[in-house]
N, C-alpha and C positions, 0 to 999 in steps of 0.2 A: 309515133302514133299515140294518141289519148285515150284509152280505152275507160268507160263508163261504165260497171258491173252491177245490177240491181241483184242484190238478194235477201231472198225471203228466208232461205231456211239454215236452219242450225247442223251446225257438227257434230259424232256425238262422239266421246273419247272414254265412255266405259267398257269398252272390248262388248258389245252385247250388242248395241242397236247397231245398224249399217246404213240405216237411213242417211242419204248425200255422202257417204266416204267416197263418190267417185268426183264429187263436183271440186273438185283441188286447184282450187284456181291458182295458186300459187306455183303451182307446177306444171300447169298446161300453158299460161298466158306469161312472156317473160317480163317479170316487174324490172329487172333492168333493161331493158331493149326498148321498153315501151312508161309510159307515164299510165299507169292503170290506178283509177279510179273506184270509188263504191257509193252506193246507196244505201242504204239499210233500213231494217227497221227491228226492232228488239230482239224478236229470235234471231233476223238475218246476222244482226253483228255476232252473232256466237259461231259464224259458218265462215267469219275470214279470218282467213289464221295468216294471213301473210305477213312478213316481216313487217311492221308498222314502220320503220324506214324506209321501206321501197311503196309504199304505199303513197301516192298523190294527194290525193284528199280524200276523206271518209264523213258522210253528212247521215245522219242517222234521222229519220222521219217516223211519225206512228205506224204509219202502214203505208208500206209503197205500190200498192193499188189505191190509194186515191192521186188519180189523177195530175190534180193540183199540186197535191204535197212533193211529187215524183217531178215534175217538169219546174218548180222552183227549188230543188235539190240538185237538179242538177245544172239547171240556174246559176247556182250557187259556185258549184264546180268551176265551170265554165268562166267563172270571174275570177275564182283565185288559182286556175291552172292554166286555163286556156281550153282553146274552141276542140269541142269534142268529133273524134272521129269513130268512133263505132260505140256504140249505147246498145247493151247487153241485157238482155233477160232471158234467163231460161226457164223460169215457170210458166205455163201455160194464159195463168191468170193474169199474167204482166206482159204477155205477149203482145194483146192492143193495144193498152196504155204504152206501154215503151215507142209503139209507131205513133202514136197521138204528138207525143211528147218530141221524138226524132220532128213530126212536121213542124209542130208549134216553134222548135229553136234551129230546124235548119240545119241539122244532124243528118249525115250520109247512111243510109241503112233503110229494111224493110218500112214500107210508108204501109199505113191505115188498109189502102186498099190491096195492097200485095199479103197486106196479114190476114185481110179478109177472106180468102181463099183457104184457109185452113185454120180459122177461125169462126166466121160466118159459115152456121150449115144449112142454108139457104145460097148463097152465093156459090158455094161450093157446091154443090148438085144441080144449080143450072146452067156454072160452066161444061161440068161433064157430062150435063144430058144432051145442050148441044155439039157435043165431041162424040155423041152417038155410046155412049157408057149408062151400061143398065144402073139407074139409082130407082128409091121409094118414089112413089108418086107422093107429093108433097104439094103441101098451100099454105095459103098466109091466115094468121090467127088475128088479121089487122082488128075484126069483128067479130062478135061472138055469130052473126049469119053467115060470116064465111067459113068459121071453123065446124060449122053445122051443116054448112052447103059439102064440106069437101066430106066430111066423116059418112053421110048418105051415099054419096058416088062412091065413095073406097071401098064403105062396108066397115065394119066394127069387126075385131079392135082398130083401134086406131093410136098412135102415137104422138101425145104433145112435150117438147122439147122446147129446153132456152135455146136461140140463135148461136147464142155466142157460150153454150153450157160447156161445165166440164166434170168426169167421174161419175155420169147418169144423176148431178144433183138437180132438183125441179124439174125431171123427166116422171111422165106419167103414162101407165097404160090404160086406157078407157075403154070398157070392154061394151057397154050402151049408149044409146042415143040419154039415158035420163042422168047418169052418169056423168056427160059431159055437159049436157045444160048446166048441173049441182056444181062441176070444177070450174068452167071459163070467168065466173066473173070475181075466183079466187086470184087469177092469177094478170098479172103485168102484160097484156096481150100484143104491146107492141114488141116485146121481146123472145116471143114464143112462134112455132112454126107449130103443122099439124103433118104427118106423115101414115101413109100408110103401112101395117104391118106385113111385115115380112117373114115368112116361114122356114125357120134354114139352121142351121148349125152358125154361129160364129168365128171367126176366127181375127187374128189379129198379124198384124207385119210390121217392123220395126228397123229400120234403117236409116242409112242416109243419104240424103240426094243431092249431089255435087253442083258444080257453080253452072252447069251444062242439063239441070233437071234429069240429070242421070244418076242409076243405083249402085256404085261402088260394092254393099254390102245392104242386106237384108234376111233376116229372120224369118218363119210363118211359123206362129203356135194358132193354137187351136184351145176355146176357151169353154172348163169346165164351168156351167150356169152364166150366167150373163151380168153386165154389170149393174140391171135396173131389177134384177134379182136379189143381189149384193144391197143395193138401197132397202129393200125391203126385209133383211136379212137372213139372207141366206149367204154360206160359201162361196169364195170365187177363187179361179184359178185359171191356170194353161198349161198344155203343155207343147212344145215345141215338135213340129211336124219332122219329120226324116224324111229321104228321098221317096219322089213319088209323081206320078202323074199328076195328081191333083196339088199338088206345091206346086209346081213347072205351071200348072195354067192359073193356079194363087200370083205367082209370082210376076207373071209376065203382066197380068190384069195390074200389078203393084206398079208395074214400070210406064204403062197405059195412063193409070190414073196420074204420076206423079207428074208426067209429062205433060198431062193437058191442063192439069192447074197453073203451071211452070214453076212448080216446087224446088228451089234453089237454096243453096250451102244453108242446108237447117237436116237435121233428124226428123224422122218423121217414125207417126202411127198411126196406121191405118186400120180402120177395122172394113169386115166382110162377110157377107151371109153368102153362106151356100145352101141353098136351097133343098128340096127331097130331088129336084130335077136336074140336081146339081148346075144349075144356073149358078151364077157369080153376078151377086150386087154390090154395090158400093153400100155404104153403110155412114161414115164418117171419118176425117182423117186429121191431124191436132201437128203443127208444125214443130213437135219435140220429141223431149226422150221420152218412152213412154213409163207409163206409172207403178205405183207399187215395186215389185221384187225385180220387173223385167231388165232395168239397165245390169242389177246384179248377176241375174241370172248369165246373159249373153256375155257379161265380160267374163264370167267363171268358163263356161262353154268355148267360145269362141276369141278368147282374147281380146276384144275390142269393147273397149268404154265410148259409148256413144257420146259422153260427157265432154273427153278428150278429144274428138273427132273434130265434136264443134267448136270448143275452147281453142283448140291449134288451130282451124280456119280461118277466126275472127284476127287471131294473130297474125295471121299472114301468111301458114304456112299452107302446101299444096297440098289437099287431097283429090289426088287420081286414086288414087288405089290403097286399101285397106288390107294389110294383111293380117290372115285368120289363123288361127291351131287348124289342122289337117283332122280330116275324120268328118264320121256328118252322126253326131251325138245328138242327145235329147237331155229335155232336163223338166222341169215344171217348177210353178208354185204354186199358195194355195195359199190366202187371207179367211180366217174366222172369222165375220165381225164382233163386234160389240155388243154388247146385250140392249134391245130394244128398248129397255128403261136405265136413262141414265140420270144423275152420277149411280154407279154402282161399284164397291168392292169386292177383288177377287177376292175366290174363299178356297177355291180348288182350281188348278191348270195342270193338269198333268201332261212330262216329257213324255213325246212317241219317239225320241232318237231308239231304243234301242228293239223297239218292234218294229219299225219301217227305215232297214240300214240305208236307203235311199236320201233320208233327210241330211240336209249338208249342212241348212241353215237352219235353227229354228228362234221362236221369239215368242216368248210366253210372259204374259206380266205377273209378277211376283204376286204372291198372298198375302193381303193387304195393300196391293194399290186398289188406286181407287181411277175408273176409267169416268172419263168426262165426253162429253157432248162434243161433236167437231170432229175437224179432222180427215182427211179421205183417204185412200188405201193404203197410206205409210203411216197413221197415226198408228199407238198404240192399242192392237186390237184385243180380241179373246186369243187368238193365235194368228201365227204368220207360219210360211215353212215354204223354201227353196230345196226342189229334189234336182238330183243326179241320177241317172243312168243310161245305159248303154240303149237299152229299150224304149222307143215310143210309149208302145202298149203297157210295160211295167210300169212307168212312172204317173199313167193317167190311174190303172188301178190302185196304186200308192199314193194318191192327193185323194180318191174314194173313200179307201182304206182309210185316213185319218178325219175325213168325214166324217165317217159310221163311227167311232172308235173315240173320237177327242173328248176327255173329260175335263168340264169346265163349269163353273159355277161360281155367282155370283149376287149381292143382294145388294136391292135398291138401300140408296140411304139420303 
């Protein structure tokens, strides 16, 4: 088999960052058994560490989200190895482009419209509203009258989002009708949707769903602030749910939704509002691993790299079943952002390892870096931090607890 692996992102080899040490493709896909290929693009070539002898070919482009650049790279492949059978991305943002590019050459794998289902968050909530699954009432931003028609009926606030977004970037919340008149003719309207707001607690579920749109294995945390919170910057975090009534009907709603979209051999992340009435809505769902600390997290927790899961499927191997570490443990993490005026150098970070023994991981940037613009929850932030413990409840007030408590400072330059 020919395997084609697009990637974006770097390794990091100073014993400090952890950012992708699960994405090991050298060790999950076998370069002798299989003729495996790459794409790259500047960072990404820092992220394959594979034996450059067992390496097929390697075409390195500016940026493999354009498009163009991505489907004549591998173009490119394709002539001096031969006709590709599985064409691999596992960033979110390379998720579409990878099936543009599968259709344009004829490549076996998820097509345009199968990615649209967890990609598209419009397509995606009007397959599952027809499947009879509570989502937001939502409408099309085609015209700035319709986005004005629907925010009347919903009521304010209202919710405007990219179709195809990711990490809450270009998400807005509009709390007035004068409000929205001042933002719609900022924004690309044929790329945006309008939803109405939803009242609820958060939470998140992280798995994977096999070649039969079935759950093997799944996660429920539960998300300290939100992630259009985080844009704005504040905190974000989770922490992982323990046994409970309200998991059990989290979870089952997980296996509901995964099935009516026909969510197949991919990872998935789901989010979910529970409401004051403890209603269960759908929210949105991203056909991967999910971001920030969480793949870390769960592999620390539960022994399983969601990373590996999917890397050995494309290979060929069987996943029926996933086995976990025994127990039903908790853990959390917990992103600082950035300071709101960048570039800025740190001037102060101080460690909480030794006040809050719960932190496993922590990630502070040195005095004297200097934090740049970009980035989304695994850039280098004001702080990062992955907890352990035994306790739900401990660990939510220990991501609080370094809330209140983190010292950190910083001056524009």
């Amino acid at each position: 088999m020919h395997i084609v692996i697009v990637n974006r992102w770097p390794r990091f080899s100073d014993g400090v960052r952890w950012d992708n040490e699960l994405t090991r493709y050298e060790e999950f896909i076998d370069h002798d058994a299989h003729r495996v290929s790459y794409v790259v693009d500047p960072l990404g070539a820092e992220g394959v560490l594979a034996d450059p002898a067992k390496i097929a070919a390697q075409v390195q482009v500016d940026d493999v989200n354009d498009f163009e650049a991505l489907r004549d790279a591998v173009a490119e492949i394709t002539r001096r190895v031969g006709p590709v059978d599985q064409l691999v991305a596992l960033s979110e943002f390379t998720l579409e482009i990878a099936a543009r590019v599968r259709r344009d050459l004829g490549i076996p794998g998820p097509t345009p419209d199968e990615v649209a289902v967890y990609r598209d968050k419009v397509r995606m909530k009007e397959i599952l509203a027809l499947k009879g699954v509570r989502v937001p009432r939502f409408g099309s931003c085609e015209t700035p009258e319709a986005a004005l028609e629907f925010a009347r009926t919903a009521g304010y606030p209202v919710i405007l989002k990219p179709v195809d977004g990711a990490a809450s970037i270009g998400v807005h919340r509009v709390e007035d009708e004068g409000r929205l008149i001042e933002l719609l003719p900022t924004l690309d309207l044929s790329r945006y949707e309008i939803e109405e707001f939803v009242t609820g607690r958060i939470f998140h579920i992280d798995g994977y769903a096999d070649d039969h749109a079935e759950i093997p294995f799944q996660v429920v945390s539960r998300y300290v602030n939100d992630c259009l919170a985080f844009g704005l910057g504040a905190p974000l975090g989770s922490v992982v749910v323990q046994n409970s009534e309200l998991r059990d009907r989290i979870e089952a709603f997980s296996r509901e939704c995964v099935a009516a979209l026909g969510i197949r051999a991919t990872p998935f992340h789901l989010e979910v509002f529970v409401t004051p009435g403890d209603e269960l809505v759908f929210l949105e769902i991203g056909g991967r691993v999910g971001g920030s600390e969480v793949p870390h997290l769960l592999n620390k927790l539960f022994g399983v790299n969601l990373f590996e899961v999917w890397l050995r499927a494309v290979g060929g191997e069987s996943i029926a079943e996933i086995t976990t570490k025994s127990g039903d443990p908790s853990g959390g993490w917990l992103c600082v952002p950035k300071p709101a005026e960048l570039p800025a150098q740190v001037t102060k970070a101080v460690s909480l390892r030794a006040s809050v023994p719960s932190i496993w991981r922590e990630l502070l940037p040195p005095v004297g870096e200097v934090l740049q613009p970009g980035g989304s929850y695994d850039a280098l932030h004001s702080g990062r931090f992955i907890l352990l413990d035994d306790d739900e409840a401990q660990v939510e007030a220990d991501i609080h607890r370094i809330i209140d408590t983190f010292e950190f400072e910083a001056i524009r330059i």
